[in-house]
C-alpha positions as CSV (number, residue, x, y, z in Angstrom):
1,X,-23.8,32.3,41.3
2,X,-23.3,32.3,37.6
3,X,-26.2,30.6,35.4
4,X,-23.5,27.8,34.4
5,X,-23.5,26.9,37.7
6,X,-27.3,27.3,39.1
7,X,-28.2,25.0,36.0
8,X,-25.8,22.0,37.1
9,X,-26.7,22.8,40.4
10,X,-29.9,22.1,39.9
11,X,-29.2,19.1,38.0
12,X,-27.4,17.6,40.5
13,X,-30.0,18.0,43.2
14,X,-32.7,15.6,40.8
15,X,-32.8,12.9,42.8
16,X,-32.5,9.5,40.7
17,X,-32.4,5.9,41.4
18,X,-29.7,3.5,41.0
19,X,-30.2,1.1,38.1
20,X,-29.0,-1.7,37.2
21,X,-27.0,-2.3,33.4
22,X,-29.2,-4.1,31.1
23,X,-27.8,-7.8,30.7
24,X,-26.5,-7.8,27.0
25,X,-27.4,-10.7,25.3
26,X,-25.0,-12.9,23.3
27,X,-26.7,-13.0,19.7
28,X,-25.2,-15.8,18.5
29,X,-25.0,-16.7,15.0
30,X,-26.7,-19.4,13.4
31,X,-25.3,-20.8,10.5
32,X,-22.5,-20.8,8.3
33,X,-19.6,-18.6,9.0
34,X,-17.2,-18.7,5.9
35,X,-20.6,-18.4,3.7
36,X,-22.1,-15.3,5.7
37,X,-18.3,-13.5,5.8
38,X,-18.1,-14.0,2.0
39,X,-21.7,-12.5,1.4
40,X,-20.6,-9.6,3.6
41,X,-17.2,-9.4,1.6
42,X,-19.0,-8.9,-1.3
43,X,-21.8,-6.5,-0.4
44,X,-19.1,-4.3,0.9
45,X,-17.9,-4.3,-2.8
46,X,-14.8,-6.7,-2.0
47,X,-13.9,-9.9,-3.6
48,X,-13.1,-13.7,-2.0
49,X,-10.4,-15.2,-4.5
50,X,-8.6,-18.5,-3.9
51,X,-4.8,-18.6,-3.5
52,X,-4.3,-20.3,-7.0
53,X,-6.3,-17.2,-8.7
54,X,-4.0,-14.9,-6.5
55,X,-1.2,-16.8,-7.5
56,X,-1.9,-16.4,-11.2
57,X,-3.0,-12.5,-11.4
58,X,0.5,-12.3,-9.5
59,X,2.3,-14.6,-12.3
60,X,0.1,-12.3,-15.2
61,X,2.6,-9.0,-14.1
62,X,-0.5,-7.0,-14.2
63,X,1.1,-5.6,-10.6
64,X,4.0,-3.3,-11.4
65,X,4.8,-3.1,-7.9
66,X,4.1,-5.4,-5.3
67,X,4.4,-6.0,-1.4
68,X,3.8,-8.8,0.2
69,X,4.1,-9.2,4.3
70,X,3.1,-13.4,3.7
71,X,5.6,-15.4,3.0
72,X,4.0,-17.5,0.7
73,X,3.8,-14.4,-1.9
74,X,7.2,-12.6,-1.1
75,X,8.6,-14.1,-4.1
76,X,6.9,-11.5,-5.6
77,X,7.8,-8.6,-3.7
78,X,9.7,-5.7,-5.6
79,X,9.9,-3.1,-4.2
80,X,11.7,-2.5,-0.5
81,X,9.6,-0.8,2.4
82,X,11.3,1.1,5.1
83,X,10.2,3.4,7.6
84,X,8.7,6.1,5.3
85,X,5.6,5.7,3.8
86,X,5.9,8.1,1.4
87,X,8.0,5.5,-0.8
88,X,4.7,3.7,-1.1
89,X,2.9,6.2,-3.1
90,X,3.0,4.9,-6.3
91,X,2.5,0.5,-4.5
92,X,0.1,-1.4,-6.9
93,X,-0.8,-4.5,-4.6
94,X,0.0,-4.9,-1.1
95,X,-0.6,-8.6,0.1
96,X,-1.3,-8.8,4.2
97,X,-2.3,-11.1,6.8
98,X,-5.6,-10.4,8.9
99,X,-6.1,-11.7,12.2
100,X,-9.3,-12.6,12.1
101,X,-12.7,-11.7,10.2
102,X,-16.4,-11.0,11.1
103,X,-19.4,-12.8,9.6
104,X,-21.8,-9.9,10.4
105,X,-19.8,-7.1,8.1
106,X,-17.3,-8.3,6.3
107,X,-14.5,-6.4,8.5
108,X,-11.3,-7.8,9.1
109,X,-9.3,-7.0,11.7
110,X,-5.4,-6.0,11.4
111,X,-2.6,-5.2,13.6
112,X,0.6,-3.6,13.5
113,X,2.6,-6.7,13.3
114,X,0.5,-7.2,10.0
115,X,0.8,-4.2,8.3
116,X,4.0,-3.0,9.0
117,X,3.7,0.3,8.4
118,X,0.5,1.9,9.4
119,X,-0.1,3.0,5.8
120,X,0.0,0.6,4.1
121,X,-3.8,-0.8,3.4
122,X,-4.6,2.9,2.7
123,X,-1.7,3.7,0.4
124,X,-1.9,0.8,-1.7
125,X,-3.7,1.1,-4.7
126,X,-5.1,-2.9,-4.2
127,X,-5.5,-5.0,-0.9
128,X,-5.0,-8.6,-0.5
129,X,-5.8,-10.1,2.8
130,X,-4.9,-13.4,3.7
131,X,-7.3,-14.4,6.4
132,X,-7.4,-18.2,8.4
133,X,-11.0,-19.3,7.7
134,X,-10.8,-21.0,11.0
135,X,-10.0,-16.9,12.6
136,X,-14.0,-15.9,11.5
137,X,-16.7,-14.6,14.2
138,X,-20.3,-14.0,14.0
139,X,-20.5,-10.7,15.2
140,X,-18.7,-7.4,16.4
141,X,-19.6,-8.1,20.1
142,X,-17.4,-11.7,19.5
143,X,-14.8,-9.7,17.8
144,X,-14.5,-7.3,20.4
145,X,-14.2,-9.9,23.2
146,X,-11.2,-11.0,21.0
147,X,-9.7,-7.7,20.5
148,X,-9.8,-7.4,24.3
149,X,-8.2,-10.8,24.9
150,X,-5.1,-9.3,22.6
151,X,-1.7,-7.0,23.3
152,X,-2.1,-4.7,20.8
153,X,-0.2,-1.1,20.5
154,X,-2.3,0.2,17.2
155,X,-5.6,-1.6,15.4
156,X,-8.3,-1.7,12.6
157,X,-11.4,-3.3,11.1
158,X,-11.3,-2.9,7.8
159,X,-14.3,-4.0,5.8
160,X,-14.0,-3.6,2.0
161,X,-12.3,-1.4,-0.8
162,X,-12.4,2.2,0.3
163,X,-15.4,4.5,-0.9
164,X,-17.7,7.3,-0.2
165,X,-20.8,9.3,-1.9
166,X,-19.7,12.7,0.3
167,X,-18.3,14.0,-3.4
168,X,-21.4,15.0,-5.3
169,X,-23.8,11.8,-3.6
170,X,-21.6,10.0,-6.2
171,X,-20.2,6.6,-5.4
172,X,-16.3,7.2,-5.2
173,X,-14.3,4.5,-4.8
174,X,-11.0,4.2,-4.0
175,X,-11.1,7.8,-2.9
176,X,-8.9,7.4,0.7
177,X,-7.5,4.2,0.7
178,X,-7.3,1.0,-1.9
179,X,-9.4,0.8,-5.0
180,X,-10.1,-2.9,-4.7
181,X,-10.2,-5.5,-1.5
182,X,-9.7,-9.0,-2.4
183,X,-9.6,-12.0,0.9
184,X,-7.8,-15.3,0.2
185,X,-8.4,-17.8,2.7
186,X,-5.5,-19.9,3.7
């Protein structure tokens, strides 16, 4: 018998007792949803703007090129997306819906119906998220009851601009994915 297997042999022969899972509780929030989420937003280094002040920075041309999967915002839309990502690597702002948002962290969560292309909150130099302030949850156990209530083929929290202190315990940010995240609820 090789020592791999007299070590998982003997393993096996502890004898142990059948336990119960614990009961997980529900921590519910208490308070106000939109008002926690927009703390979190911003403690995550991201930004709550109103669709007027969206509407103007898109009116300002400050964007050279712009995307927008929202209808309300495709007038600004210039450039065309197909199927290949690469002919987003030089997209200023990219304007997407999210499905719903957590109160807890800040993270929103997004599907392939709202991205389109799988690249394109990380390609993008800027984020906008439109998000229903009536689609907000307390906490990641709620969210993940939702997720699992949902047909989904590919999907993501994403919870602020993109950053990381791995380069020199410097604060980097925008280093793999958009500089900025702003949420605009609608």
């Amino acid at each position: 018998m090789s020592s791999r297997d007299l070590i998982l042999s003997k393993i096996k022969a502890v004898p142990l007792a059948a336990k119960k899972l614990p009961i997980i509780p529900e921590f519910e929030f208490e308070g106000d949803l939109k008002a926690r989420f927009i703390a979190s937003i911003q403690a995550n280094k991201g930004e709550v703007i109103s669709k007027a002040d969206l509407l103007g920075l898109l009116a300002s041309g400050v964007f050279e090129k712009v995307y927008s999967r929202i209808e309300d915002f495709s007038s600004f839309t210039n450039i065309r997306i197909t199927e290949d990502a690469h002919q987003l690597n030089d997209l200023n702002l990219a304007i997407i819906r999210g499905q719903f948002g957590v109160a807890e962290n800040g993270a929103i969560w997004l599907e392939d119906q709202d991205m389109g292309l799988r690249a394109l909150p990380f390609i993008t130099e800027h984020l906008v998220i439109v998000l229903d302030s009536a689609n907000l949850v307390g906490n990641m156990h709620q969210a993940y009851d939702m997720i699992g209530l949902q047909e989904s083929g590919f999907g993501l929290f994403l919870a602020g601009p993109s950053k990381t202190a791995d380069i020199e315990q410097s604060l980097v940010i925008g280093a793999h994915g958009a500089k900025s995240l702003r949420v605009v609820f609608m």
